[in-house]
mmJSON file of the N, C-alpha and C atoms, coordinates in Angstrom:
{"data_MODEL":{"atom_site":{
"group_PDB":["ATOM","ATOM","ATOM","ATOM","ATOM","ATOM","ATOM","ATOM","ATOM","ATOM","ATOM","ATOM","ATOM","ATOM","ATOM","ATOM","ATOM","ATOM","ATOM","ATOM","ATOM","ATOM","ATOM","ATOM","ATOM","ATOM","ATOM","ATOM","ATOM","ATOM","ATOM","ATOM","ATOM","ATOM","ATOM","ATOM","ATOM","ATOM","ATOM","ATOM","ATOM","ATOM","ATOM","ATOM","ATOM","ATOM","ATOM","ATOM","ATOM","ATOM","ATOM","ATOM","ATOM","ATOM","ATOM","ATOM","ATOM","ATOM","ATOM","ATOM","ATOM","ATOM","ATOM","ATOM","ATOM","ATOM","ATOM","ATOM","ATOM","ATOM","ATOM","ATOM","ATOM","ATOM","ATOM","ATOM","ATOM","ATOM","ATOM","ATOM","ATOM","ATOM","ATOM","ATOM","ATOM","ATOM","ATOM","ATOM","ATOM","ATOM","ATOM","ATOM","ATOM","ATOM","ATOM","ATOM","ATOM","ATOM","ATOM","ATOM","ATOM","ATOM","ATOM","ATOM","ATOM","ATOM","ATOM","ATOM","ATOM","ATOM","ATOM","ATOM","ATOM","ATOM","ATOM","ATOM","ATOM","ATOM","ATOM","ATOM","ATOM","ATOM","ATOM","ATOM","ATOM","ATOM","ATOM","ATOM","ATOM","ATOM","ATOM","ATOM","ATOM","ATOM","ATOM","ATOM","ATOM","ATOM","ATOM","ATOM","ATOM","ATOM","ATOM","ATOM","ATOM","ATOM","ATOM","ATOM","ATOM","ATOM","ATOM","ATOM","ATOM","ATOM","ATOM","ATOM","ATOM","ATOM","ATOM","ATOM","ATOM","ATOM","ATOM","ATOM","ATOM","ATOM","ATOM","ATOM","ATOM","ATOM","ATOM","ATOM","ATOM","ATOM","ATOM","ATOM","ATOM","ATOM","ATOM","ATOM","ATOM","ATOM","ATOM","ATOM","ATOM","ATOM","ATOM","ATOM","ATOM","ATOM","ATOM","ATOM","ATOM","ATOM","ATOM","ATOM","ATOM","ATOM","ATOM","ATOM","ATOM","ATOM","ATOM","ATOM","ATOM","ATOM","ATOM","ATOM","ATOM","ATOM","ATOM","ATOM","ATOM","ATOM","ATOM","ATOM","ATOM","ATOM","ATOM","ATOM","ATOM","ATOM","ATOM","ATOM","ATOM"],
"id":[1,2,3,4,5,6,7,8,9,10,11,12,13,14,15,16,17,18,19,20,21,22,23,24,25,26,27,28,29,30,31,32,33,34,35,36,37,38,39,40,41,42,43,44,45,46,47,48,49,50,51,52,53,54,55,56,57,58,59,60,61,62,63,64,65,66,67,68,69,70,71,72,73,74,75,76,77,78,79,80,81,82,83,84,85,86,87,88,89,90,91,92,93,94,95,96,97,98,99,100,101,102,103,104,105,106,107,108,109,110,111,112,113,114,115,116,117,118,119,120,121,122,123,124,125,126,127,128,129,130,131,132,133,134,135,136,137,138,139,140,141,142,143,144,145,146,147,148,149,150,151,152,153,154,155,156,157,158,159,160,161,162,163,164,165,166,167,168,169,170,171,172,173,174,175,176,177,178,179,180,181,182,183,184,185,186,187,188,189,190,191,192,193,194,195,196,197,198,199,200,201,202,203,204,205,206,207,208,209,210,211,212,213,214,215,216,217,218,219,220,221,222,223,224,225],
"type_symbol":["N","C","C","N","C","C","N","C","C","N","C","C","N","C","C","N","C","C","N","C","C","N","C","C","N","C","C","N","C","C","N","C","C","N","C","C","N","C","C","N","C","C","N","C","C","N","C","C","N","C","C","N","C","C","N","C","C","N","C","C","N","C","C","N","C","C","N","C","C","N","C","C","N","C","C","N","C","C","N","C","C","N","C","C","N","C","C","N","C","C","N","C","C","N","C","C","N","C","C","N","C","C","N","C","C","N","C","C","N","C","C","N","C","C","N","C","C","N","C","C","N","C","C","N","C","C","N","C","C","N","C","C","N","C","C","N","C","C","N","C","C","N","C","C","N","C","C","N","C","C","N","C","C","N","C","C","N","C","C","N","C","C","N","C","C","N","C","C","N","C","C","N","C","C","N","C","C","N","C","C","N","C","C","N","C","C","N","C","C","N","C","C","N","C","C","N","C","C","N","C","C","N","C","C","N","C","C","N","C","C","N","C","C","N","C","C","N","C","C","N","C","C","N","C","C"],
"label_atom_id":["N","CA","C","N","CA","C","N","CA","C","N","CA","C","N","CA","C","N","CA","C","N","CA","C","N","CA","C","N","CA","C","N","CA","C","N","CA","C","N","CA","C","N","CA","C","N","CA","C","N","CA","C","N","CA","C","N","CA","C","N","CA","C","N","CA","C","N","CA","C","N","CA","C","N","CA","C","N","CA","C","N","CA","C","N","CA","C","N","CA","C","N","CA","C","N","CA","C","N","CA","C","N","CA","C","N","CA","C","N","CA","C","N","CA","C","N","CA","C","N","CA","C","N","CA","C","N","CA","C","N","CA","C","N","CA","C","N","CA","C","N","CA","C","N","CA","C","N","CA","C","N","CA","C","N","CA","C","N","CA","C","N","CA","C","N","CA","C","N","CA","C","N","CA","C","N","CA","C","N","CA","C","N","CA","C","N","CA","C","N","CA","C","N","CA","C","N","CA","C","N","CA","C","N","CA","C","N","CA","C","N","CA","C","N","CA","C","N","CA","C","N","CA","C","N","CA","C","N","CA","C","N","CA","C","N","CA","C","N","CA","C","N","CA","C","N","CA","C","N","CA","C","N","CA","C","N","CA","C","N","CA","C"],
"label_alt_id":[null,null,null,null,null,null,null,null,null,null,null,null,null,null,null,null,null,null,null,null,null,null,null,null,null,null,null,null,null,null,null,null,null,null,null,null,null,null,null,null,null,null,null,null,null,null,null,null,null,null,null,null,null,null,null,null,null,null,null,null,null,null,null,null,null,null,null,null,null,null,null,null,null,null,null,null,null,null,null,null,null,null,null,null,null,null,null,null,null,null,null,null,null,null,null,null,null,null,null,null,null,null,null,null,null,null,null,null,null,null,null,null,null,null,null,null,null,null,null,null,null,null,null,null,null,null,null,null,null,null,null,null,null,null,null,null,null,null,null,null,null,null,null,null,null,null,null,null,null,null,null,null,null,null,null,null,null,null,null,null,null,null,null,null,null,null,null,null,null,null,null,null,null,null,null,null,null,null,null,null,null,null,null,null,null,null,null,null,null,null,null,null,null,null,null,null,null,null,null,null,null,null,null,null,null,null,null,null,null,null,null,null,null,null,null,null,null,null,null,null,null,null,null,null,null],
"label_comp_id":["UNK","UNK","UNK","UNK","UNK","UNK","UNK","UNK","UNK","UNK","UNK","UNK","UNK","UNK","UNK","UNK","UNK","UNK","UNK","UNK","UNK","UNK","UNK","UNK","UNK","UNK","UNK","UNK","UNK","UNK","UNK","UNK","UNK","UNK","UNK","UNK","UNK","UNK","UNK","UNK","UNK","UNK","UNK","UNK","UNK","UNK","UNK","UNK","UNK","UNK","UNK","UNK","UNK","UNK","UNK","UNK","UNK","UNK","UNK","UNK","UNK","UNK","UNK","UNK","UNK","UNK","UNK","UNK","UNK","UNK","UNK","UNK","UNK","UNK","UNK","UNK","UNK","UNK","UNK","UNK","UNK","UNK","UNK","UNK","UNK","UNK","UNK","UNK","UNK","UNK","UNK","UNK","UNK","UNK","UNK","UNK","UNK","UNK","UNK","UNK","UNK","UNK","UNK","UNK","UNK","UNK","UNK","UNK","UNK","UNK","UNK","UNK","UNK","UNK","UNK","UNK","UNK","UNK","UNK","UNK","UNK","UNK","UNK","UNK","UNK","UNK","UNK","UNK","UNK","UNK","UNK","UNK","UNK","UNK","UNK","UNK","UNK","UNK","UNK","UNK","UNK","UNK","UNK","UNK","UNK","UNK","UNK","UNK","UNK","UNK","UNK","UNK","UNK","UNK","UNK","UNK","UNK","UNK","UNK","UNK","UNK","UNK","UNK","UNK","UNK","UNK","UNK","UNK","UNK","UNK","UNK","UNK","UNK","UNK","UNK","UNK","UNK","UNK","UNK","UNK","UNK","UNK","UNK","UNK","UNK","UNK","UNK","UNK","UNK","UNK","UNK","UNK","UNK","UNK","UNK","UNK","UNK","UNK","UNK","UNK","UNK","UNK","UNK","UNK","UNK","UNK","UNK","UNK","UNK","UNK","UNK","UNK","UNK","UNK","UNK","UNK","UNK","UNK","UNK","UNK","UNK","UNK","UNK","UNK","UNK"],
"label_asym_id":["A","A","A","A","A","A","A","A","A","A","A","A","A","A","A","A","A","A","A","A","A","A","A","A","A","A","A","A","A","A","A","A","A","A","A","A","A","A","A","A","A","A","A","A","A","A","A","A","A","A","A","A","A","A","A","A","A","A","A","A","A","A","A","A","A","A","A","A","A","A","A","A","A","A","A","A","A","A","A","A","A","A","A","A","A","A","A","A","A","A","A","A","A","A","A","A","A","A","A","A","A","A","A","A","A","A","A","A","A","A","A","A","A","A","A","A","A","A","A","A","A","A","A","A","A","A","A","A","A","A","A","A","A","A","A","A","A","A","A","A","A","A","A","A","A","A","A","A","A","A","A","A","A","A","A","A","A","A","A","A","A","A","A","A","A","A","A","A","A","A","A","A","A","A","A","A","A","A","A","A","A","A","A","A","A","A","A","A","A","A","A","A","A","A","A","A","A","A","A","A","A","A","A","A","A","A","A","A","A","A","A","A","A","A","A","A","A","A","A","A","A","A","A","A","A"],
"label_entity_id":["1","1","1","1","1","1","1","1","1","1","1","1","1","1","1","1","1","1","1","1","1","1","1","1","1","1","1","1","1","1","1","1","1","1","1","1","1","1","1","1","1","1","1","1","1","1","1","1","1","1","1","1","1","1","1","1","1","1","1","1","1","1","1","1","1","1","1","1","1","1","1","1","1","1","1","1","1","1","1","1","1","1","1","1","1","1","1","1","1","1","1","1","1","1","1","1","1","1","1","1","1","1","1","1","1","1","1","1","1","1","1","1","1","1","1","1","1","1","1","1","1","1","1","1","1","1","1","1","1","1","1","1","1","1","1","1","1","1","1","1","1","1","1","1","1","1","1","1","1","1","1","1","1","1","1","1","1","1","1","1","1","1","1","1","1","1","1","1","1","1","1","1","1","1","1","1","1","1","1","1","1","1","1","1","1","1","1","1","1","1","1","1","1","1","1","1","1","1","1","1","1","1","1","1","1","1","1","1","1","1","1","1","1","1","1","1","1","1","1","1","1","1","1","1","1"],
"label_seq_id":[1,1,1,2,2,2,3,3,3,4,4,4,5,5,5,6,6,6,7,7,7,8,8,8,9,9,9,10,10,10,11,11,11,12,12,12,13,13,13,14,14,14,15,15,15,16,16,16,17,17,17,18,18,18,19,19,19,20,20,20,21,21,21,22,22,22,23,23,23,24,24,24,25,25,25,26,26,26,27,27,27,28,28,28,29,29,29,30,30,30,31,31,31,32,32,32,33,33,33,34,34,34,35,35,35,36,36,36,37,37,37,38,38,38,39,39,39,40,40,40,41,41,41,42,42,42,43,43,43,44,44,44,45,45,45,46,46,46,47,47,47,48,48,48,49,49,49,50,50,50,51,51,51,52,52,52,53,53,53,54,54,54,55,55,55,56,56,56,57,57,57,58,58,58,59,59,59,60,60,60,61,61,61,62,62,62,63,63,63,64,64,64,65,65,65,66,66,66,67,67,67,68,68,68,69,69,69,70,70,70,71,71,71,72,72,72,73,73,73,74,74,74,75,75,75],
"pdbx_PDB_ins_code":[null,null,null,null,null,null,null,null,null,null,null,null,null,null,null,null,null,null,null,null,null,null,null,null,null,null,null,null,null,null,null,null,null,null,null,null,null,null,null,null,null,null,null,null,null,null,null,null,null,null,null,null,null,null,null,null,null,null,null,null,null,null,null,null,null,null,null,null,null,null,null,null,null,null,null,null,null,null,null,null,null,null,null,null,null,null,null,null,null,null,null,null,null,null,null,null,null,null,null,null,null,null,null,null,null,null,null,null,null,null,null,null,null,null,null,null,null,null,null,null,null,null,null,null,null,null,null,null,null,null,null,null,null,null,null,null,null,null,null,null,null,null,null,null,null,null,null,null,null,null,null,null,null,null,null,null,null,null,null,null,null,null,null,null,null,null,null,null,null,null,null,null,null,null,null,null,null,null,null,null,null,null,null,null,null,null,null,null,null,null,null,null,null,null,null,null,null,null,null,null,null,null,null,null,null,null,null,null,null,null,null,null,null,null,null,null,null,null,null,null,null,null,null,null,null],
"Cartn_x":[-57.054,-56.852,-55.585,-55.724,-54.125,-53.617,-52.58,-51.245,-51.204,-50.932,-50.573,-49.168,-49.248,-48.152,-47.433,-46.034,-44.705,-45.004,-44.968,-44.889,-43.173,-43.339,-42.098,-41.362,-40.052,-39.386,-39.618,-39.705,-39.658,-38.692,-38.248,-36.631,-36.624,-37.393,-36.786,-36.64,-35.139,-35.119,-35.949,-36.236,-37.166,-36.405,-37.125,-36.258,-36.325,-35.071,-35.437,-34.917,-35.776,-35.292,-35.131,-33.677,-33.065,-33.759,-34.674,-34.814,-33.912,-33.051,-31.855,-31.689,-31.523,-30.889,-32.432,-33.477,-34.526,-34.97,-34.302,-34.258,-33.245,-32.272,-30.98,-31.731,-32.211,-32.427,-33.898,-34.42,-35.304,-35.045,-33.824,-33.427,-32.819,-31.697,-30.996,-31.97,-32.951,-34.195,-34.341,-35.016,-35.488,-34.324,-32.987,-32.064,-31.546,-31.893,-31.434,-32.766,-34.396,-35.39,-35.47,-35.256,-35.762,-34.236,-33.252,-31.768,-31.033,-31.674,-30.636,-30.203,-29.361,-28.813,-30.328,-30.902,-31.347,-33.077,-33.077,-34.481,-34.77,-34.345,-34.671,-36.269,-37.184,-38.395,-37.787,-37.045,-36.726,-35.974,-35.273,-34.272,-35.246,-36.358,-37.441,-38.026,-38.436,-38.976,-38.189,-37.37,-36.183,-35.384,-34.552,-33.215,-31.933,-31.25,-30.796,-29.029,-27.827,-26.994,-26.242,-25.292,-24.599,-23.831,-23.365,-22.411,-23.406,-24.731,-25.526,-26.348,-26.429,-27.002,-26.327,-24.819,-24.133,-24.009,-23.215,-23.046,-24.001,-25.46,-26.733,-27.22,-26.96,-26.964,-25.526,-24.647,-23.334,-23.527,-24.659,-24.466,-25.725,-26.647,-27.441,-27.785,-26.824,-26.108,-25.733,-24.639,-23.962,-24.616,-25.532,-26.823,-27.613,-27.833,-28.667,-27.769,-26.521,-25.743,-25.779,-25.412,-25.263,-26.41,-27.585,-28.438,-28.954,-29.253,-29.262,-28.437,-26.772,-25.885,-26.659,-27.084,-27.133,-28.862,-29.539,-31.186,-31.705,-31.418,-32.077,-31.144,-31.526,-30.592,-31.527,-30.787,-31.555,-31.505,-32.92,-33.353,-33.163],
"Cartn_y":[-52.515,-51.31,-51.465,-50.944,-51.095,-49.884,-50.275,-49.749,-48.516,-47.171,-46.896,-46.426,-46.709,-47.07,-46.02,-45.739,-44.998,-44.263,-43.398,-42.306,-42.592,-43.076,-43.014,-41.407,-41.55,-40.333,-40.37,-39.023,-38.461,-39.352,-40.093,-40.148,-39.274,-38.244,-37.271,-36.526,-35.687,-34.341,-32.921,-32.428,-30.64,-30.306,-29.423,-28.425,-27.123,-26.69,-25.105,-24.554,-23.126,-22.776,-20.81,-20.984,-19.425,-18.457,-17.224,-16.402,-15.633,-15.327,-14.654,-14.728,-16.192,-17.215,-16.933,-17.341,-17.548,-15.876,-14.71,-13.356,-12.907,-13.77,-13.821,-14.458,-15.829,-16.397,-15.526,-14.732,-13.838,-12.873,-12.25,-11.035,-11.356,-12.324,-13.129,-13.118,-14.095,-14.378,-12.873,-12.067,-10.649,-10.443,-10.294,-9.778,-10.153,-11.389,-12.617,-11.92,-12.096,-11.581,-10.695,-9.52,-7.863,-7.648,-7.953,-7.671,-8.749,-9.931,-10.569,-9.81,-9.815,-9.011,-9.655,-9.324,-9.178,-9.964,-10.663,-11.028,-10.932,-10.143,-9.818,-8.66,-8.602,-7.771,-6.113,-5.711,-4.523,-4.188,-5.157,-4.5,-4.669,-5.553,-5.105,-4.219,-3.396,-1.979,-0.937,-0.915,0.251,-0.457,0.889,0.595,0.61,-0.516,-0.268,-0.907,-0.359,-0.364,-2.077,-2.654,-4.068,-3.934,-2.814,-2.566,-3.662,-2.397,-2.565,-4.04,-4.275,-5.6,-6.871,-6.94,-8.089,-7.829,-7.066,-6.828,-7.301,-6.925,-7.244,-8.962,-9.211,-10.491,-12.119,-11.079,-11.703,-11.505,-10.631,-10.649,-11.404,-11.501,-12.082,-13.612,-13.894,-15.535,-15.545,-14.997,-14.81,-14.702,-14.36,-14.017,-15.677,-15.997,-17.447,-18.498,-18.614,-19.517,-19.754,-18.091,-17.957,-18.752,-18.141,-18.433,-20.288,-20.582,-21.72,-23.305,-21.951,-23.108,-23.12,-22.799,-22.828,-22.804,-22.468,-22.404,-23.078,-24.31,-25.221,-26.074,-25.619,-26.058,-27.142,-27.749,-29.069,-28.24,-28.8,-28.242,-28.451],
"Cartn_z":[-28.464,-29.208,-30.059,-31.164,-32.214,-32.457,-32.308,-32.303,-33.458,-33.111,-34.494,-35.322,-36.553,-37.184,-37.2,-36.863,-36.855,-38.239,-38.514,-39.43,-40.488,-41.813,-42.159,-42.582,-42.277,-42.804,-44.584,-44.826,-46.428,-46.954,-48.044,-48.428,-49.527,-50.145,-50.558,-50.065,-50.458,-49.461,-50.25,-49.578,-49.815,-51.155,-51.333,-53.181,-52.345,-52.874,-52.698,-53.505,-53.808,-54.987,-54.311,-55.172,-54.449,-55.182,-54.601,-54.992,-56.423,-55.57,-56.589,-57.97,-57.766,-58.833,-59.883,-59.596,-60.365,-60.881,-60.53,-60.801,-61.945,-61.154,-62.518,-64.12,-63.856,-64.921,-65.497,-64.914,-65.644,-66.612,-66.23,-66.262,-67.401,-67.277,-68.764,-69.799,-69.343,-70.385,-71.652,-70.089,-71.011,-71.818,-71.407,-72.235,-73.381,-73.26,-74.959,-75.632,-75.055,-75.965,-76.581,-75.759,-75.928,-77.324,-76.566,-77.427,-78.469,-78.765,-79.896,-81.049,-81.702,-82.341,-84.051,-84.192,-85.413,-85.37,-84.629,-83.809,-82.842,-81.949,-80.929,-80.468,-80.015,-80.132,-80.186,-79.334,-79.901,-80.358,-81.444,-82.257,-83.394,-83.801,-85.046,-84.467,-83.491,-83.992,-83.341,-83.124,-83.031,-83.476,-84.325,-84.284,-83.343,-82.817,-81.921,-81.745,-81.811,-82.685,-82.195,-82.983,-82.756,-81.543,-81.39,-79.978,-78.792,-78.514,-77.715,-77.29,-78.709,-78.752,-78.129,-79.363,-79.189,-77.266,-76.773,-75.187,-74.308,-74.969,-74.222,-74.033,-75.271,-75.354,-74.608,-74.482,-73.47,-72.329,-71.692,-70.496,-69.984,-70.953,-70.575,-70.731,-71.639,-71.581,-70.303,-69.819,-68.818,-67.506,-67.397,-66.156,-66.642,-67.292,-67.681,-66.83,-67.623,-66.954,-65.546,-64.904,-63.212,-62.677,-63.188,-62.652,-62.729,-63.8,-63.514,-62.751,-62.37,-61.98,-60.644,-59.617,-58.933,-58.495,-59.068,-58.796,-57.822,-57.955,-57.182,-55.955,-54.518,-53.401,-52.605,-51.867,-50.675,-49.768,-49.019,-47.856,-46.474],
"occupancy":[1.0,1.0,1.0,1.0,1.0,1.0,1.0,1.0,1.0,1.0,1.0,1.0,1.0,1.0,1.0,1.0,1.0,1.0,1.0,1.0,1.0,1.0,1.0,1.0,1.0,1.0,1.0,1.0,1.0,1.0,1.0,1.0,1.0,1.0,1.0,1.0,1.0,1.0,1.0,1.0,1.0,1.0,1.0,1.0,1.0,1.0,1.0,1.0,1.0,1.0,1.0,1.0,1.0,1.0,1.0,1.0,1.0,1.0,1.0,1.0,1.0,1.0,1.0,1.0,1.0,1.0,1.0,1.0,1.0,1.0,1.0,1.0,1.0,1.0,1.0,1.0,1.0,1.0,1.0,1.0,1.0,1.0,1.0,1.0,1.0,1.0,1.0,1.0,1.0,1.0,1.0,1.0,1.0,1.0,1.0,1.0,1.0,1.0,1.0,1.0,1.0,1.0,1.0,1.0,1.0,1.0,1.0,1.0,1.0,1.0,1.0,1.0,1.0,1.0,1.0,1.0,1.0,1.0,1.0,1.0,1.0,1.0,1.0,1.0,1.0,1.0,1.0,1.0,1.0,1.0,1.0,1.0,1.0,1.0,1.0,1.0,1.0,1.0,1.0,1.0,1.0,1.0,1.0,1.0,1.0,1.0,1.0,1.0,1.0,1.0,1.0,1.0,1.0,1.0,1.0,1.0,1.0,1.0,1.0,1.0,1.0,1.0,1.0,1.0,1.0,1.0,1.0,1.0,1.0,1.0,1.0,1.0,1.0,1.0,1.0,1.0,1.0,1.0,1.0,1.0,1.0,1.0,1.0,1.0,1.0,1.0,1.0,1.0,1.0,1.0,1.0,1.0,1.0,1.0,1.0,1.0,1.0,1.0,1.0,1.0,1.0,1.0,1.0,1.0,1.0,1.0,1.0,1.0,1.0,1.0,1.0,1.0,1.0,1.0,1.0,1.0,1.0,1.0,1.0,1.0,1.0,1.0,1.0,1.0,1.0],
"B_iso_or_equiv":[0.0,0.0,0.0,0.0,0.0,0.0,0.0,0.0,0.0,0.0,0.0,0.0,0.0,0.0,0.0,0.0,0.0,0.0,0.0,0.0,0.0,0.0,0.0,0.0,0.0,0.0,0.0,0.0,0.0,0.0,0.0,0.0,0.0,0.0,0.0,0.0,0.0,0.0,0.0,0.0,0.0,0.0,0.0,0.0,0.0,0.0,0.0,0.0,0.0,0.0,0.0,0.0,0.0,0.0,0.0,0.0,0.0,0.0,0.0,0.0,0.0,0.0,0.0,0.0,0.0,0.0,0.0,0.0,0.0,0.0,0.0,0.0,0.0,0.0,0.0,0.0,0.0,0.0,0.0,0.0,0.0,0.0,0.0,0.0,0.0,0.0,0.0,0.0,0.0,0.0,0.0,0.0,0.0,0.0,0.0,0.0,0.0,0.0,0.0,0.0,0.0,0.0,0.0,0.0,0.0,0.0,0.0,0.0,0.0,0.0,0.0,0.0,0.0,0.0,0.0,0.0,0.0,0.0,0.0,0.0,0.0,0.0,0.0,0.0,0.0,0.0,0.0,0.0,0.0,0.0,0.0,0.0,0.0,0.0,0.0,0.0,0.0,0.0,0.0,0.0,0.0,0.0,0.0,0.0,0.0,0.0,0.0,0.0,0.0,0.0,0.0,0.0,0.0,0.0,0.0,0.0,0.0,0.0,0.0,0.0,0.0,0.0,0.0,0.0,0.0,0.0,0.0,0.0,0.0,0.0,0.0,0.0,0.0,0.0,0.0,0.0,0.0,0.0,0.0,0.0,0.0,0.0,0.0,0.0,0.0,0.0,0.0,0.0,0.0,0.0,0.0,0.0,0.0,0.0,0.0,0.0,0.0,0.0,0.0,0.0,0.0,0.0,0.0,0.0,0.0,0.0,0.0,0.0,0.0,0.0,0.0,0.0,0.0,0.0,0.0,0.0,0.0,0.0,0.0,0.0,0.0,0.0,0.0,0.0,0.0],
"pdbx_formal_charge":[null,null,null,null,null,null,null,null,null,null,null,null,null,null,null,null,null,null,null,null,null,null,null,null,null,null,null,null,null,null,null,null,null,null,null,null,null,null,null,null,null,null,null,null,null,null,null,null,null,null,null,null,null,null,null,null,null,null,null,null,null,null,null,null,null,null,null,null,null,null,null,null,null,null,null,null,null,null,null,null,null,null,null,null,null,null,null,null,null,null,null,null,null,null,null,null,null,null,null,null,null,null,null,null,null,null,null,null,null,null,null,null,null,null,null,null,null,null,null,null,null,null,null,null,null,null,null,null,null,null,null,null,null,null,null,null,null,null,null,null,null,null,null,null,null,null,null,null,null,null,null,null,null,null,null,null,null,null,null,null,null,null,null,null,null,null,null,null,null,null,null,null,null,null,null,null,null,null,null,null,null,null,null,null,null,null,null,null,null,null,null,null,null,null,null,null,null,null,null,null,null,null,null,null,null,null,null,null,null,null,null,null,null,null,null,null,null,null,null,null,null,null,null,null,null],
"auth_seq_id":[1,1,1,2,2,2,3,3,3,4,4,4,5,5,5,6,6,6,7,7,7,8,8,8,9,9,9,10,10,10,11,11,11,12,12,12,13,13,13,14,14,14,15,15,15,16,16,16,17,17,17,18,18,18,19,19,19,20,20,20,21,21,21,22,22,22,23,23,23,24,24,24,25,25,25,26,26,26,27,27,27,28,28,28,29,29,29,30,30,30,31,31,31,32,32,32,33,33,33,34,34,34,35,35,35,36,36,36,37,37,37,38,38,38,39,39,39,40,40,40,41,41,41,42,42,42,43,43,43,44,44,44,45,45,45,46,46,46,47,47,47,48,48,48,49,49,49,50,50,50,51,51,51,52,52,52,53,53,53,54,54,54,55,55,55,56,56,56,57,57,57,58,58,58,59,59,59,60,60,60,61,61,61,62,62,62,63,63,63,64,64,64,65,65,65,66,66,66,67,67,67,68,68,68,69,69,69,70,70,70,71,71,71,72,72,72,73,73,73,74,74,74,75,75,75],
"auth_comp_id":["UNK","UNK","UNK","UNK","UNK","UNK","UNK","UNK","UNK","UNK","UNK","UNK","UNK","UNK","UNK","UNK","UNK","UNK","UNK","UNK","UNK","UNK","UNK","UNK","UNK","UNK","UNK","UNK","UNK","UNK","UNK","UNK","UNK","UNK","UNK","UNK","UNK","UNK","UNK","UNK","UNK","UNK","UNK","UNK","UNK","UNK","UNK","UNK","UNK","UNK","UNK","UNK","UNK","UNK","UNK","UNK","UNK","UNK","UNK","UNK","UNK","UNK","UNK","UNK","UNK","UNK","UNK","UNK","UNK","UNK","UNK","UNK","UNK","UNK","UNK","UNK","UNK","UNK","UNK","UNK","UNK","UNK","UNK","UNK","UNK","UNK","UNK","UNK","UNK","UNK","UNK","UNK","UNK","UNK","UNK","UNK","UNK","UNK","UNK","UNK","UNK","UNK","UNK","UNK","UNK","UNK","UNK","UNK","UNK","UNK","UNK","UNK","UNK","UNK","UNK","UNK","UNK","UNK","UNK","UNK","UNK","UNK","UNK","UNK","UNK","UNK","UNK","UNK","UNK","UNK","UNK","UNK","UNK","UNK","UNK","UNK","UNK","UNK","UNK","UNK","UNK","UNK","UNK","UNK","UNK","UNK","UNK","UNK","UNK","UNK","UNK","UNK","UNK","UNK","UNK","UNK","UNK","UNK","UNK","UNK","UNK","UNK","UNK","UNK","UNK","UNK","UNK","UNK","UNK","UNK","UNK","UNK","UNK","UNK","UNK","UNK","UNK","UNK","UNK","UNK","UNK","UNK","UNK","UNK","UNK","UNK","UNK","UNK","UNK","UNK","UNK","UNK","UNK","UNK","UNK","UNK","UNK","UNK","UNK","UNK","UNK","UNK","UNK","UNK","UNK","UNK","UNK","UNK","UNK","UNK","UNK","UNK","UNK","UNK","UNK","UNK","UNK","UNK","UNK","UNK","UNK","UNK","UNK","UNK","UNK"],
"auth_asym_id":["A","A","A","A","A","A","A","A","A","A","A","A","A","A","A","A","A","A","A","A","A","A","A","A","A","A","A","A","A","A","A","A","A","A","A","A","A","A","A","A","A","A","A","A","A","A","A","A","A","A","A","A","A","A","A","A","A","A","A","A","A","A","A","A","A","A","A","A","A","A","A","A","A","A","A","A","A","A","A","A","A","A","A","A","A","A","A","A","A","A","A","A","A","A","A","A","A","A","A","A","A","A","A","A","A","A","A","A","A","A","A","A","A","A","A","A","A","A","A","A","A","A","A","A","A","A","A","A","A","A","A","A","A","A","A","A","A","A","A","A","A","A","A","A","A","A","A","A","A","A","A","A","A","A","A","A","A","A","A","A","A","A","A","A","A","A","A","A","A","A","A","A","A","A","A","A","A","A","A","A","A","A","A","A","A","A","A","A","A","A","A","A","A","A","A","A","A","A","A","A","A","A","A","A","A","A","A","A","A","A","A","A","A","A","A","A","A","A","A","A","A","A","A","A","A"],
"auth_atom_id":["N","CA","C","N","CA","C","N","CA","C","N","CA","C","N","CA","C","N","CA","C","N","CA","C","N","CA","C","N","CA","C","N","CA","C","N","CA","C","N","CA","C","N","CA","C","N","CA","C","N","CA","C","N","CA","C","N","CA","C","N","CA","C","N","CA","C","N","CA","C","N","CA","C","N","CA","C","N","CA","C","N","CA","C","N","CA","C","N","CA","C","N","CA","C","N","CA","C","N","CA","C","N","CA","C","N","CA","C","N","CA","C","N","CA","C","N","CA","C","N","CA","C","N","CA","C","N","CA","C","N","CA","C","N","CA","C","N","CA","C","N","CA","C","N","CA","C","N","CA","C","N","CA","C","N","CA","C","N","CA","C","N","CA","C","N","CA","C","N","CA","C","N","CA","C","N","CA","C","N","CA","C","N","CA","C","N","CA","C","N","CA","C","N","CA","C","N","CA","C","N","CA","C","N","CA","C","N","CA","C","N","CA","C","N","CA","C","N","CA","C","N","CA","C","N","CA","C","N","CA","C","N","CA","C","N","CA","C","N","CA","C","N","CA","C","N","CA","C","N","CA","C","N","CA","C","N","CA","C","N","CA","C"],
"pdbx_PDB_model_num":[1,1,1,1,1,1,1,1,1,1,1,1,1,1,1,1,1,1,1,1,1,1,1,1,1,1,1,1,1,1,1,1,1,1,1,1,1,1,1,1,1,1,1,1,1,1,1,1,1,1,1,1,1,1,1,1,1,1,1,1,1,1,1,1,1,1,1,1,1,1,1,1,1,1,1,1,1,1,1,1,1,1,1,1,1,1,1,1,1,1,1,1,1,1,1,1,1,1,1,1,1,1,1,1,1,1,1,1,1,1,1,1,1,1,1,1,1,1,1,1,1,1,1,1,1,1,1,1,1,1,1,1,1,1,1,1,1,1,1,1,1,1,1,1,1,1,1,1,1,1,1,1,1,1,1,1,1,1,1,1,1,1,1,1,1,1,1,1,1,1,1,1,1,1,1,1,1,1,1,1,1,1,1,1,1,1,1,1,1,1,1,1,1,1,1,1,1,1,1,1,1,1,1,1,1,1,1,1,1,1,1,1,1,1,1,1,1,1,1,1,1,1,1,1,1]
}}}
């Protein structure tokens, strides 16, 4: 009867990917889309003032960044 062969370990390790993080980088997304200051989807059909925009669009750089620093962790 033969032997059977030892099972090798993975040598990659698991992905994981943080909830959070992949919520952040959504949320950014929408906010660069919906708000760029002059192409953004609802600043062509509302008017919607530079205050609001430019702000909308810094934070949602800002939420992009977060999010992607960190997205993806070992398991």
């Amino acid at each position: 009867m033969a032997k059977a062969k030892k099972q090798e370990t993975n040598s990659k390790p698991g992905v994981r990917i943080s909830f959070v993080k992949a919520l952040l980088i959504l949320v950014g997304a929408d906010l660069v889309l919906l708000l760029a200051p002059g192409v953004g989807l609802l600043n062509s059909l509302f008017y919607i003032g530079d205050l609001i925009s430019w702000s909308a669009l810094v934070i949602g750089l800002v939420l992009l960044v977060l999010g992607f620093k960190g997205v993806f962790g070992k398991a």
